[in-house]
C-alpha positions in Angstrom: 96.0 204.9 125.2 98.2 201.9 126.1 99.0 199.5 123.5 97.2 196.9 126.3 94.0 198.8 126.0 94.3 199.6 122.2 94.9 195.5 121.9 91.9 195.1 124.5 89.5 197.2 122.8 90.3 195.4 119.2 89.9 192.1 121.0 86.5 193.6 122.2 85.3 194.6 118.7 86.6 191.3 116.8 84.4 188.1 116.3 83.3 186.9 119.8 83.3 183.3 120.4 79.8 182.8 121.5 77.5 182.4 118.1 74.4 184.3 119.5 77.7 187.5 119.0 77.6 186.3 115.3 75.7 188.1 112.5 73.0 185.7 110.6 74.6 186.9 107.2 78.1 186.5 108.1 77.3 182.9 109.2 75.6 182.5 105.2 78.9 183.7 104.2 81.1 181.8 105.7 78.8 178.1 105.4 79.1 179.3 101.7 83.1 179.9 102.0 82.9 176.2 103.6 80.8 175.0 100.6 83.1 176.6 98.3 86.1 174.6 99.7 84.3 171.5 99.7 84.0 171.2 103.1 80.1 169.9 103.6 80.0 168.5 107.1 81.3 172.3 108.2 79.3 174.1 105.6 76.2 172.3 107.5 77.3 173.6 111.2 77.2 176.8 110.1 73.6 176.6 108.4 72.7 174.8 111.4 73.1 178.0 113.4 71.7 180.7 111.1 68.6 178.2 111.1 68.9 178.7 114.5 69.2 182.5 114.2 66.8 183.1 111.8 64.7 180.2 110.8 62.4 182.1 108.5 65.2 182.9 106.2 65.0 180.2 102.9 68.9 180.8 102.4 70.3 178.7 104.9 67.8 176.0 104.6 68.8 176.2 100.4 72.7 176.3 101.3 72.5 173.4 103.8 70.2 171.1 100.7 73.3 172.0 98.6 76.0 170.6 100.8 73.5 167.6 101.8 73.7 167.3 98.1 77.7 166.6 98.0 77.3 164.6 100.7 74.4 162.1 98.9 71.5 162.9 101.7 69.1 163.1 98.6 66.3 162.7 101.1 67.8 165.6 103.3 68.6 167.6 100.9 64.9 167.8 99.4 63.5 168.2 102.7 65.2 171.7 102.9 64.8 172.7 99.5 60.5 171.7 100.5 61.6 174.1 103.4 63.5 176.6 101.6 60.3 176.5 99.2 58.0 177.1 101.8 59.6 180.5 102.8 60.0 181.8 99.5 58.4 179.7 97.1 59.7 181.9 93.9 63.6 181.2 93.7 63.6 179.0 90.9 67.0 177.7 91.7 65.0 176.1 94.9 62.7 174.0 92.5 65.5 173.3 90.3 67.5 172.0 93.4 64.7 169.4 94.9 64.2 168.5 91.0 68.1 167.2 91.2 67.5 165.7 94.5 64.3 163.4 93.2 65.8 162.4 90.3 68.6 160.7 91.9 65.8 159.1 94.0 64.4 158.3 90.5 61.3 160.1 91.8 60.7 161.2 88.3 57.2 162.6 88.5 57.8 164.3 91.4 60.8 165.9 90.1 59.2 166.6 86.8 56.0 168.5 89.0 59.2 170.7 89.9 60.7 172.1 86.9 57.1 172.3 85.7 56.3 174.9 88.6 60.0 176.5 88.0 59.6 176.9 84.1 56.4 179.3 85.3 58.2 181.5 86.5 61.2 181.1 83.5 59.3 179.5 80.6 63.0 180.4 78.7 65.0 178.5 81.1 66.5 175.5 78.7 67.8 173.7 81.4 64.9 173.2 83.0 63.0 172.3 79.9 66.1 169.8 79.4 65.8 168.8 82.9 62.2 168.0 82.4 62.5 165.8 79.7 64.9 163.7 80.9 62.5 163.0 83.8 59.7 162.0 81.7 62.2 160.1 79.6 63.4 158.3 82.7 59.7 157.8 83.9 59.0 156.0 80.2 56.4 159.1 79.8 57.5 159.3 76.0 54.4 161.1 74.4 55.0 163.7 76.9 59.1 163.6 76.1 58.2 163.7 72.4 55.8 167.1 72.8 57.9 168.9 74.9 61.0 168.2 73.0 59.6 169.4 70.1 58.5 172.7 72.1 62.5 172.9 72.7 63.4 173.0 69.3 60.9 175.3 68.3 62.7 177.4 70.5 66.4 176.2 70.2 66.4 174.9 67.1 70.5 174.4 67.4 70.1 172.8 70.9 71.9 169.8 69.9 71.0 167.5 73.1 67.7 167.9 72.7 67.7 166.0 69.2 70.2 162.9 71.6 67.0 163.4 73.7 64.7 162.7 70.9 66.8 159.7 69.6 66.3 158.2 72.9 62.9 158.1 73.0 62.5 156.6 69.6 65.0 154.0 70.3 62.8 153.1 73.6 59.7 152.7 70.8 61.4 150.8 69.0 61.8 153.4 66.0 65.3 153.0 64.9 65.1 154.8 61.5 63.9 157.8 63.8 66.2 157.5 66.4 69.2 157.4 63.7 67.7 160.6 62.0 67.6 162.6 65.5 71.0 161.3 66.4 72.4 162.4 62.2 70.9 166.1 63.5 72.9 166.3 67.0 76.0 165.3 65.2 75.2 167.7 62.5 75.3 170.5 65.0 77.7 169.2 67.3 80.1 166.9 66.2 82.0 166.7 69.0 79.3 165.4 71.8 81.2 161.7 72.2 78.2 160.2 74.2 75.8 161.2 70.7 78.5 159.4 68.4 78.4 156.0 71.2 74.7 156.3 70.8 74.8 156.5 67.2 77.2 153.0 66.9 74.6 151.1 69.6 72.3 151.4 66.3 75.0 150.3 63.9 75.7 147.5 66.7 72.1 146.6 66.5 71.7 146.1 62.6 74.8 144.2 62.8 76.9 147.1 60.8 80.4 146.3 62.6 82.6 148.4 61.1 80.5 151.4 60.9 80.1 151.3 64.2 83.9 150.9 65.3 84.4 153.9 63.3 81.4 155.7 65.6 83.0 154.3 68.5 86.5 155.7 67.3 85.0 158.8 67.6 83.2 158.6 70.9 86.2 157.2 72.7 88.2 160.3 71.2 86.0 162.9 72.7 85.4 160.5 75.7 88.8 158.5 76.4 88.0 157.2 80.0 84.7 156.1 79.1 85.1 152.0 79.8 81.2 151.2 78.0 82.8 152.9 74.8 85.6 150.6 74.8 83.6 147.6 75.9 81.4 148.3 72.6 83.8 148.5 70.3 85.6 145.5 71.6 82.3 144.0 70.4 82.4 145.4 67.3 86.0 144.6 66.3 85.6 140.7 68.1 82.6 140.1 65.0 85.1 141.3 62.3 87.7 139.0 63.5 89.8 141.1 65.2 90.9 139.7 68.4 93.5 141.6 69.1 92.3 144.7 69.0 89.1 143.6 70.7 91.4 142.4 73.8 93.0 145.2 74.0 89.4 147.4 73.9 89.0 145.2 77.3 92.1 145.9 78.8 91.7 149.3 78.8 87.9 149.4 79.8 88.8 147.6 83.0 91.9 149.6 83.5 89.0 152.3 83.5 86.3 150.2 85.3 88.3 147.6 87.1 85.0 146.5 88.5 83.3 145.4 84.9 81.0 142.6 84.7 81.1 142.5 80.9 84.3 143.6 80.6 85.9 140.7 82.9 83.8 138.0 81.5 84.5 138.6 77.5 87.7 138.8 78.3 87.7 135.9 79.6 85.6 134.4 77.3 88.5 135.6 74.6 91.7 134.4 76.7 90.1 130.9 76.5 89.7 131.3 72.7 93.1 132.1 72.4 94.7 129.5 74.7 95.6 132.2 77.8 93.5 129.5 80.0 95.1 130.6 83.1 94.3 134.6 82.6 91.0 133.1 81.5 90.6 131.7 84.8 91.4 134.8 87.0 89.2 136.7 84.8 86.0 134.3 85.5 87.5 134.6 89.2 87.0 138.1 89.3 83.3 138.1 87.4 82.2 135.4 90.2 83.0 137.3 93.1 80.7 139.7 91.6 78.0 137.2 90.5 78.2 133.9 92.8 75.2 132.3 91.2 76.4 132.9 87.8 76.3 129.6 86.6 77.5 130.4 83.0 80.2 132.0 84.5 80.8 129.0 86.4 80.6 126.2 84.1 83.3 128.4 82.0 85.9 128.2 84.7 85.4 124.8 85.0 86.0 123.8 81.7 89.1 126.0 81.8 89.8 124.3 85.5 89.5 121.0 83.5 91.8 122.2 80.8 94.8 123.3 82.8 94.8 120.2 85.3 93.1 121.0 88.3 90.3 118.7 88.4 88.9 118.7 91.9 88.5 122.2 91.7 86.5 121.7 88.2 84.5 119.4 89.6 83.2 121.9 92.2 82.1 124.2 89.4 80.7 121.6 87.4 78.7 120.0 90.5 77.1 123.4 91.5 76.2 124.3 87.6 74.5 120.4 87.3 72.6 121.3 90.4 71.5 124.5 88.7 70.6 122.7 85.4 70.1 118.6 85.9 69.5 118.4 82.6 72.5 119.5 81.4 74.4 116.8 79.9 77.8 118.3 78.5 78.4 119.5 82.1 77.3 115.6 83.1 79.2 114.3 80.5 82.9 116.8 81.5 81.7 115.7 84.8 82.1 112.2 84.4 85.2 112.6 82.7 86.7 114.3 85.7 85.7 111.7 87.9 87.1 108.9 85.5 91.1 110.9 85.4 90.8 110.8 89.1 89.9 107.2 89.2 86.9 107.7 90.9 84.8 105.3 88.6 81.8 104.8 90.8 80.9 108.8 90.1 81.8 108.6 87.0 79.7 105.7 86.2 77.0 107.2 88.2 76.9 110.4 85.4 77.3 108.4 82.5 74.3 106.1 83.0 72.4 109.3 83.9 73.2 110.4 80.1 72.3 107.4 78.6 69.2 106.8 80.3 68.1 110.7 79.1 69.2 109.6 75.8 66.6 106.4 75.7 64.1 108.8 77.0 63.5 111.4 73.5 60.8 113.3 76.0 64.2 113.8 78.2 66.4 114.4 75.4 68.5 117.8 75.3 70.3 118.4 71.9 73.5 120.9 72.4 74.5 122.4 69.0 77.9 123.6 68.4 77.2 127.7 68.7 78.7 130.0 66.6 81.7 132.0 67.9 80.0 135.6 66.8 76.5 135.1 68.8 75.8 137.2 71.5 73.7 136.6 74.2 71.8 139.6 76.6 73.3 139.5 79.7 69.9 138.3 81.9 70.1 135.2 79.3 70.9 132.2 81.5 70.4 129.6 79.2 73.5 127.0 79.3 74.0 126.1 75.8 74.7 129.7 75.3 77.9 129.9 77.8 80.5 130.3 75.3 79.0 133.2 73.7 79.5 137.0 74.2 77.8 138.9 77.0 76.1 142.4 76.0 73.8 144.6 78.5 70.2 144.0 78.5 68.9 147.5 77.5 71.4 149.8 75.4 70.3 153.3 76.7 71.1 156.3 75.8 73.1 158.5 78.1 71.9 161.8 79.3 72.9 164.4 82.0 70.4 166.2 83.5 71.6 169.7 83.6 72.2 171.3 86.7 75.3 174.4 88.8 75.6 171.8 92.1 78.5 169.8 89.9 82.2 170.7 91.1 82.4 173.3 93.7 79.2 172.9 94.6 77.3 176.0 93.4 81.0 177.4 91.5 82.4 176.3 88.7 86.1 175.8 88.1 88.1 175.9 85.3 89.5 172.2 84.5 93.1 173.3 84.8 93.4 174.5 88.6 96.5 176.2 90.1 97.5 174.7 93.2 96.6 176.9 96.6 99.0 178.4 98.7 100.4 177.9 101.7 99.9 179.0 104.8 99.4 178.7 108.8 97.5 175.7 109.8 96.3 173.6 112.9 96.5 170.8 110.7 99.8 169.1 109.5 100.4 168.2 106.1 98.6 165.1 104.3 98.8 164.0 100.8 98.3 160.9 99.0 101.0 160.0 97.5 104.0 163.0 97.9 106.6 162.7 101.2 107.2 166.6 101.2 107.7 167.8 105.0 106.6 172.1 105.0 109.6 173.8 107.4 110.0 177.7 108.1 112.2 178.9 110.9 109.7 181.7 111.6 106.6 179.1 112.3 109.7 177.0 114.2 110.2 179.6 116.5 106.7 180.3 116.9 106.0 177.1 117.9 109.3 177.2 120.4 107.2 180.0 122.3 105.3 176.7 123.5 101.8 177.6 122.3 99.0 176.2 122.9 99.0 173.6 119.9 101.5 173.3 117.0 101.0 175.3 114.0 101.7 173.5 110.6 102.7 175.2 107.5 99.9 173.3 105.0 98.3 173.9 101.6 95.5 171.1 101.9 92.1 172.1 102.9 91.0 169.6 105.2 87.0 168.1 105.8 86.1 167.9 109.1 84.2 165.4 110.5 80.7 166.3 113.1 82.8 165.6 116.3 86.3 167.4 114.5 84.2 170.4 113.9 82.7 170.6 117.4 86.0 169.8 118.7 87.3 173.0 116.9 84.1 175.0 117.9 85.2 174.2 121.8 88.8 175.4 121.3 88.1 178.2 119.4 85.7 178.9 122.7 88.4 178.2 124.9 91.1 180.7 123.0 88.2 183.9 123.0 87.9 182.7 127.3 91.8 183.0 127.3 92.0 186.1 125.7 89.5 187.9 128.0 91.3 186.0 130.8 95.1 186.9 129.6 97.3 188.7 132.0 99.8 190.4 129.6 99.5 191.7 126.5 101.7 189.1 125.2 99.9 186.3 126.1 96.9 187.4 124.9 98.4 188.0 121.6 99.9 184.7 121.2 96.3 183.4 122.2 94.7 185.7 119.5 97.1 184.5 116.7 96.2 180.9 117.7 92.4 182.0 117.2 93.2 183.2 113.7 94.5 180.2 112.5 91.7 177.9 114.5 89.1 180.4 112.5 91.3 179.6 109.1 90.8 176.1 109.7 86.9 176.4 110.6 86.9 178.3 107.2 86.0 182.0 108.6 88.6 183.6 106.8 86.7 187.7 107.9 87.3 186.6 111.6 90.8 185.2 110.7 91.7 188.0 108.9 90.4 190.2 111.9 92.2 188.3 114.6 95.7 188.2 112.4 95.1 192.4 112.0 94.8 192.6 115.7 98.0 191.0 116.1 99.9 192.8 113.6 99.4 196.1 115.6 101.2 194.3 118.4 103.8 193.1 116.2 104.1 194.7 112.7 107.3 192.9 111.8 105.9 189.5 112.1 106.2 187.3 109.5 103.9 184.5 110.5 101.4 186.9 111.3 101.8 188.8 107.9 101.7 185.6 105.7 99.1 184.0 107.3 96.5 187.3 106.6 98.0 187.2 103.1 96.7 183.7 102.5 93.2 184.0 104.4 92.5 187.3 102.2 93.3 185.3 99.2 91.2 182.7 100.1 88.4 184.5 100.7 89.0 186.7 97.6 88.9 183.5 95.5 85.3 182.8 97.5 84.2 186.3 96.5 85.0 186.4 92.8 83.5 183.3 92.3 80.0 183.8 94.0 80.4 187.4 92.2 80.8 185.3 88.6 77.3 183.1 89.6 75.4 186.4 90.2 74.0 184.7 92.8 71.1 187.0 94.4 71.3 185.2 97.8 73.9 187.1 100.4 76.6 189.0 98.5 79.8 189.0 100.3 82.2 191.0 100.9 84.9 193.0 100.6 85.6 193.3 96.9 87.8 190.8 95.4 90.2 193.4 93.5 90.6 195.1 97.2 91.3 191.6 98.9 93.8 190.5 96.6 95.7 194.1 96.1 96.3 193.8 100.5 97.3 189.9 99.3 100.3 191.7 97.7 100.9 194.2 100.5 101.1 191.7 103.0 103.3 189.4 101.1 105.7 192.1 99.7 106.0 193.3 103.4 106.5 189.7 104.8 109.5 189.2 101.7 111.1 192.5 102.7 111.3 190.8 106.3 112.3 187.6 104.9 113.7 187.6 101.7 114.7 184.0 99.9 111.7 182.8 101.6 110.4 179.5 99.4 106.7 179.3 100.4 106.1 183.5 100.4 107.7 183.4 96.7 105.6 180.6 95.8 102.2 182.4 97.3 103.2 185.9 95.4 103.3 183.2 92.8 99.9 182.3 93.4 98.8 185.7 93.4 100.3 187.0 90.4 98.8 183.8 88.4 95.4 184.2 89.8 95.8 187.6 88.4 96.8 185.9 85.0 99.7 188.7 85.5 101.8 185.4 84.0 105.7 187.1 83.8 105.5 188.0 87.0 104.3 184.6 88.7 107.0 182.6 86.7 109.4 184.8 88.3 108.0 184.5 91.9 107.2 180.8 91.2 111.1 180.6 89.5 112.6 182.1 92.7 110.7 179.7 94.9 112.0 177.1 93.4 115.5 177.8 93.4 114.7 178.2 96.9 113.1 175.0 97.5 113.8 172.5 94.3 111.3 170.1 96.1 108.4 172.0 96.0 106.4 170.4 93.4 103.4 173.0 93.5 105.6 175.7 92.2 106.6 173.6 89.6 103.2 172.7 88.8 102.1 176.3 88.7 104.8 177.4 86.6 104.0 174.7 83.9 100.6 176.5 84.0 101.4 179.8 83.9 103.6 178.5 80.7 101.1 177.4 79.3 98.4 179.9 79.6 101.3 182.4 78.4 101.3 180.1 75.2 104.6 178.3 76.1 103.3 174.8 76.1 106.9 172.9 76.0 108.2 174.9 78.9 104.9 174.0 80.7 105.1 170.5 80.2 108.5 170.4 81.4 107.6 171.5 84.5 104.6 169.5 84.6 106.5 166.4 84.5 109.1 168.0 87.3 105.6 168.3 89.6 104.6 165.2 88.8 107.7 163.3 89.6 107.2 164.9 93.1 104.4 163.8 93.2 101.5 165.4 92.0 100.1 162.7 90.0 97.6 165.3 89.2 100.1 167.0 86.4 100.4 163.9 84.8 96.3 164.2 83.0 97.4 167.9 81.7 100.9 166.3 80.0 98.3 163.9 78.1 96.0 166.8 77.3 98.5 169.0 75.9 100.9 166.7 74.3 
């Protein structure tokens, strides 16, 4: 046979371009690839059509409630798990799911009704028993909580948030000696839950034990440093024994944290004016009433601080909308008048200070306004004007719990915290990052795209989301290319047109049919280097899909092939591409990649090493060299290179340094 009909047959056999030509599991696999990479609105068109295909399958409709999830349809998302449950109403991970969805409906019982039906069928599933409490804890159902938290740690007696579980509900009865007994027991077992220690000071807070509870919160911002409420509490704590300066720098950080802070901005505030920072003061109250507009404490603070530094007119304003509030208000009446008299504008002044002294002949009308002590606090619904110089705390201190649950992260994967950066490869897409200028160049892709293809191809590591209309748009082109092909007059063209289609697929996330299309062309053309790389990086991709789905033990559609296979062929194809191209930055750097994901470390800091003197500007390599320094217990080296990556840019490098150093 001619290579023309070897090539046409191929084309024949690969992935067609109509999706009545795809197989219902392949489409599972590859929404699931999409949902694995994040990419929701994509994962969803390929659910769509194996709904389509096969509606009486629960799989898709369960897939499709995960990635409506991530994308905060709660609504959706229980509607097809309801579906899902309809067609095979024995998965507990279905029941689990909708309970998920309804409790960030705060549909509590109904979400409770859930993990009730799902602990029948595993009555030794702690999560769900975990999950359940927290719904009836939520729904204030706490004789329920109690009994069935007691069930737990008859059966997990070392279960340590069950016993943070069981201090919450006491603390919601009112039974502090309780609470503080069930809180003594999680710490006992695990000392190193920080939201258990926080709950444990909100106690201390309460009985008015300061500097117990700044040593509580000491240790619940050390296990929990970017938690702003822990910070905003011990603020609290260190403001009542005197200690200002710690307890504006607690608030600092907690809005460096939380920038958007009620509390935060308006103690601080309330502290800048005690110290004499009336103009910080002012931008602080600024802040807290474009939150709060009707805030009238708030209000009548920055106008006594307006009155302070000079600007009258505007203090008048403040005070004027805070007298309408509360007429019967007479310091505000009496700064007021004041106001009025520096300006010279006697009449109003004259007209609030016989308003005073009329109240003050009237005792019925009289309102007495004792000097308040600087370590009150008031709640923060408390509107009450004489209390506007005092602290602000929430209403209700509650305990936080998570409800337990595998759609966190990557979706229905988890991911190790520390994250080697992908590799790069072929892309429709050009190169996009936040904050790094870094422009991707290989003279192989250059003189692909001087062949004057269809549309550029880019050289990117960035997985991008596609929008609805983006992802029919890609749909359409990757129907256009398949017409082409079938249309393609030399054997040439058509495989130009078939290595377009292979990166269009990579972009749609259907790494087989990639994979398939970039094997079609290598028989054409062997010695390709675009061609060679690009199947590299799609069967490392999809390897990285496998293993993980292979770690969940999910029972739903098992992909394949296996994920030892894919990533041995990674090698091949990238050893083959090197021998073509040796010196090459971005194939060292994706050996690199390999070798680390195969935690074969000495190998990918010499790959990564040699793509970097290749390329000094490529900040992932430096970034996945500090790693692989670090997982090969060579923590200074890995910092080093850490700080190199995220001087480049990726700012991302910059929260391991903290960790490690």
């Amino acid at each position: 046979m001619s290579i023309r009909s070897v090539v046409v047959f191929l084309l024949a056999l690969a992935p067609g371009a109509l999706w009545a030509q795809f197989n219902t599991d392949r489409l599972i696999t590859i929404g699931r690839s999409a949902l694995y990479y994040e990419d929701y609105v994509l994962s969803i068109q390929y659910f769509n059509q194996a709904i389509l295909t096969k509606p009486y399958l629960y799989e898709p409709w369960f897939f499709r409630a995960i990635a409506k999830y991530h994308l905060d349809d709660f609504a959706g998302a229980e509607d097809d798990c309801s579906e899902a449950i309809g067609r095979n109403p024995y998965v507990v991970g279905l029941y689990d799911l909708r309970g998920v969805c309804r409790i960030q409906q705060k549909k509590y019982a109904e979400a409770a009704a859930d993990y009730t039906r799902a602990l029948r069928y595993d009555p030794m599933n702690r999560g769900l028993w975990h999950n359940r409490v927290f719904c009836r804890l939520r729904g204030k159902d706490y004789e329920k909580a109690l009994g069935e938290i007691d069930t737990m740690l008859t059966r997990w007696s070392r279960y340590a948030p069950a016993y943070a579980m069981q201090a919450d509900v006491y603390m919601q009865m009112k039974d502090t000696a309780q609470a503080l007994k069930a809180l003594d027991n999680s710490i006992a077992i695990d000392p190193y839950d920080g939201q258990t220690w926080a709950a444990r000071s909100t106690i201390s807070m309460a009985r008015e034990e300061w500097k117990q509870a700044e040593e509580e919160l000491d240790k619940a911002i050390h296990l929990l440093p970017k938690s702003g409420g822990c910070y905003i509490n011990r603020a609290l704590a260190r403001y009542n024994q005197n200690n200002l300066r710690g307890a504006m720098a607690d608030y600092d950080t907690a809005l460096d944290l939380e920038p958007n802070n009620f509390l935060g901005h308006y103690n601080r505030g309330l502290l800048r004016a005690q110290v004499g920072d009336d103009n910080r003061a002012i931008t602080d109250f600024d802040f807290v009433l474009e939150l709060e507009p009707d805030n009238m404490l708030a209000r009548y603070n920055r106008a006594v601080l307006l009155d302070k530094t000079g600007d009258l007119r505007a203090a008048i304003r403040d005070y004027s909308k805070v007298i309408a509030a509360y007429p019967n208000f007479w310091i505000g009446l009496q700064a007021r008048a004041a106001c009025y008299r520096r300006l010279g504008m006697n009449r109003q002044a004259d007209a609030d200070e016989n308003t005073i002294f009329r109240a003050r002949l009237m005792k019925h009308f009289y309102g007495t306004q004792p000097r308040l002590s600087k370590k009150q606090m008031r709640k923060r619904s408390d509107d009450d004007p004489d209390k506007y110089n005092q602290l602000v705390v929430a209403d209700e201190e509650e305990l936080q719990h998570d409800y337990q649950h595998d759609y966190r992260g990557k979706v229905q994967y988890h991911k190790t915290e520390m994250e080697q950066q992908p590799m790069y490869g072929l892309s429709l897409l050009p190169l996009s990052t936040e904050v790094k200028s870094y422009v991707a160049f290989d003279r192989s892709v250059d003189e692909l795209n001087e062949k004057h293809l269809a549309r550029t191809i880019y050289i990117n590591n960035r997985q991008s989301t596609l929008s609805d209309r983006q992802a029919a748009a890609a749909f359409s082109y990757i129907d256009s290319l398949s017409a082409a092909i079938a249309q393609s007059g030399t054997t040439a063209q058509a495989m130009q047109l078939v290595l377009m289609r292979s990166v269009a697929y990579a972009v749609m996330q259907n790494y087989q049919a990639a994979v398939d299309d970039a094997t079609t062309y290598l028989l054409a053309d062997s010695l390709s280097v675009p061609a060679l790389w690009h199947r590299a990086v799609c069967l490392w991709k999809y390897g990285l899909f496998v293993a993980d789905a292979a770690d969940t033990g999910a029972q739903q559609t098992k992909p394949s092939p296996d994920a030892e296979l894919a990533t041995a062929s990674v090698l091949a194809d990238l050893n083959r591409a090197l021998s073509l191209a040796p010196g090459n930055a971005f194939l060292l750097y994706d050996r690199g990649c390999a070798y680390l994901q195969r935690k074969d470390y000495g190998q990918a800091i010499t790959d990564l090493t040699a793509a970097i003197s290749a390329d000094e500007r490529l900040a992932e390599a430096w970034y996945n060299r500090g790693l692989a320094h670090i997982w090969n217990n060579n923590k200074e080296a890995g910092i080093r290179d850490l700080s190199k990556a995220g001087e480049l840019g990726l700012y991302q490098a910059y929260s391991i340094i903290k960790k490690y150093r």
